[in-house]
C-alpha positions as MATLAB code, in Angstrom:
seq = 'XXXXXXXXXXXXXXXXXXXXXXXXXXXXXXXXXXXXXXXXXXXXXXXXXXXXXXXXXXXXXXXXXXXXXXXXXXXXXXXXXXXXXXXXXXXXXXXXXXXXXXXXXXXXXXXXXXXXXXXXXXXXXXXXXXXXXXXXXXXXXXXXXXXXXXXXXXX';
ca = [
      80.670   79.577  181.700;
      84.034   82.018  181.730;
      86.284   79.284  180.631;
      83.280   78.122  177.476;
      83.351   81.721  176.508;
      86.883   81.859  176.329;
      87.212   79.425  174.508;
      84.928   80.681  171.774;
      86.996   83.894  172.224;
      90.380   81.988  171.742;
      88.882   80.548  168.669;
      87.753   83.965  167.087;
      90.943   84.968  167.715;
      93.180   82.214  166.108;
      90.523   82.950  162.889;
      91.237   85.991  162.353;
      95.273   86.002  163.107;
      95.007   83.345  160.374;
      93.358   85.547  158.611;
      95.865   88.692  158.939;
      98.883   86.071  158.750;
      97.354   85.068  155.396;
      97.141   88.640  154.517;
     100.618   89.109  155.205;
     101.851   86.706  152.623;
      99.785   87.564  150.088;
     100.571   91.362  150.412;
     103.590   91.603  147.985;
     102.266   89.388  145.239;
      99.347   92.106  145.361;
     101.978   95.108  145.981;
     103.265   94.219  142.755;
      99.976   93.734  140.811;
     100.948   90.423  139.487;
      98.105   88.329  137.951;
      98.295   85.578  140.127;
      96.022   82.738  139.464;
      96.530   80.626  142.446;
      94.895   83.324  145.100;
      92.160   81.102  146.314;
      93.865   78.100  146.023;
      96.933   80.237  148.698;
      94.503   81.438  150.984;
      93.065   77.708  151.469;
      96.657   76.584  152.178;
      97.308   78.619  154.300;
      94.339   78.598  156.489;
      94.260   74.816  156.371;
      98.228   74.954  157.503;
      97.401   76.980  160.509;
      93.806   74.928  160.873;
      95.285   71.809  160.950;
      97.931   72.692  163.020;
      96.290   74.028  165.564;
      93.959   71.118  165.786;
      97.090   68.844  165.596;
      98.552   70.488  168.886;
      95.606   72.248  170.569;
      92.973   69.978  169.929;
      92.139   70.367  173.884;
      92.253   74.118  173.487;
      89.146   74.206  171.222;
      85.523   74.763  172.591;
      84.404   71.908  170.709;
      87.024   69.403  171.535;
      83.790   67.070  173.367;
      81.970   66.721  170.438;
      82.525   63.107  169.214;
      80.163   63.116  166.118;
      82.536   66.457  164.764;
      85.337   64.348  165.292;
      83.897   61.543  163.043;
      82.702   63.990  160.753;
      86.089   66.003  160.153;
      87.657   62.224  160.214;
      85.526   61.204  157.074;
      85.708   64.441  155.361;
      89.746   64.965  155.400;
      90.400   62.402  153.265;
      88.486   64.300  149.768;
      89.611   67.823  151.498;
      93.348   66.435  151.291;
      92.730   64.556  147.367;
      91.634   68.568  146.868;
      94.752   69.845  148.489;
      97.361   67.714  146.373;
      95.452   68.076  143.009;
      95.808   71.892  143.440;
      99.234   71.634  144.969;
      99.315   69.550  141.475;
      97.897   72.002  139.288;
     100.379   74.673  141.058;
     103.072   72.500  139.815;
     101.988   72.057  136.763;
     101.596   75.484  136.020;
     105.216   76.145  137.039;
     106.751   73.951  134.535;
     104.644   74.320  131.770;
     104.207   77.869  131.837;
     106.139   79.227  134.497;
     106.101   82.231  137.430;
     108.007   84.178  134.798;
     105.019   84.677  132.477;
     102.953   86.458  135.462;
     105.863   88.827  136.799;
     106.872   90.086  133.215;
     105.785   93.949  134.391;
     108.883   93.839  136.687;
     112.068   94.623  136.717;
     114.480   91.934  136.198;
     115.868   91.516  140.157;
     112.308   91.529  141.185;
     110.920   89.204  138.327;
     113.799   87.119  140.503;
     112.534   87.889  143.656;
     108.787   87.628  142.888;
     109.304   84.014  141.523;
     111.042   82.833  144.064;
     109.150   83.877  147.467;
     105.713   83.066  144.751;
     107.122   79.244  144.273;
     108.660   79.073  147.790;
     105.518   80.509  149.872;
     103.332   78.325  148.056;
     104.806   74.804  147.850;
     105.648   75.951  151.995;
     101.925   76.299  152.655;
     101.002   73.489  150.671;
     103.225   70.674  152.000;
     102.363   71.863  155.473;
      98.590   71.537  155.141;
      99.084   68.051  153.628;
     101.457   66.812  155.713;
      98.881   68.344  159.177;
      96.087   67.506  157.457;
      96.864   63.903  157.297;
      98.102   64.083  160.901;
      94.607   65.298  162.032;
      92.692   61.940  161.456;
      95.327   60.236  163.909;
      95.137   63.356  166.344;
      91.291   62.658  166.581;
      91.040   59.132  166.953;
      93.765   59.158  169.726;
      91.230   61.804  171.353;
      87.951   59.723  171.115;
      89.683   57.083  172.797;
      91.025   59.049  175.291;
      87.928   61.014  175.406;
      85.989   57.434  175.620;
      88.465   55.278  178.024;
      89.865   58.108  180.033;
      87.520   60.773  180.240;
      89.672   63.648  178.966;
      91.121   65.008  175.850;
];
């Protein structure tokens, strides 16, 4: 019963450091008051980057790592989570060279207009590769894990 709790624990914990580490990024593009229109879309990539990760090396850790029918369940639902995840990674880009992270940092100064852009378009095309490229790792990660969980008892 100690170790099931702990688990829960563990995974309250890893929630909510996800949830300060996405704070942390975010912080300067809301320091600087810029009109950002890709919050939402950020916070998703960066939870599913540290989700997916997680669940790519840890899968074991988690206090639900028995449950076969979550498994199958996260199995047929990554596939429309990830066509989400590159059509706003898409839209990102889009955005970028039609209208551009200038537009939106326009109230700064010049070096930070320079700045601003650059950690904006690096931070997000970061968080956005790596929750595509775990995200399609996960499906393999959990199949692996039925069949070991099936053939050899573990996971």
């Amino acid at each position: 019963m100690i170790v099931r709790n702990n688990k829960w624990l563990s995974e309250i914990i890893w929630w909510l450091s996800t949830g300060i580490i996405c704070l942390f990024f975010l912080y300067p593009i809301y320091y600087y008051k810029i009109e950002y229109p890709f919050y939402k879309n950020n916070i998703i990539f960066i939870f599913g980057f540290f989700i997916f990760l997680r669940w790519v090396l840890l899968w074991h850790l988690t206090p639900y790592a028995r449950w076969q029918y979550l498994k199958l369940t996260i199995i047929l639902i990554i596939a429309p989570i990830l066509f989400y995840f590159s059509y706003e990674f898409s839209d990102f880009k889009n955005y970028i060279d039609e209208i551009g992270l200038q537009e939106i940092v326009t109230h700064l100064k010049p070096e930070e207009q320079v700045a601003m852009t650059k950690y904006i378009r690096t931070e997000m095309i970061f968080f956005s590769v790596c929750a595509l490229i775990n995200g399609v790792l996960v499906p393999f990660k959990l199949i692996w894990n039925i069949w070991k969980q099936h053939n050899l008892n573990t996971v």
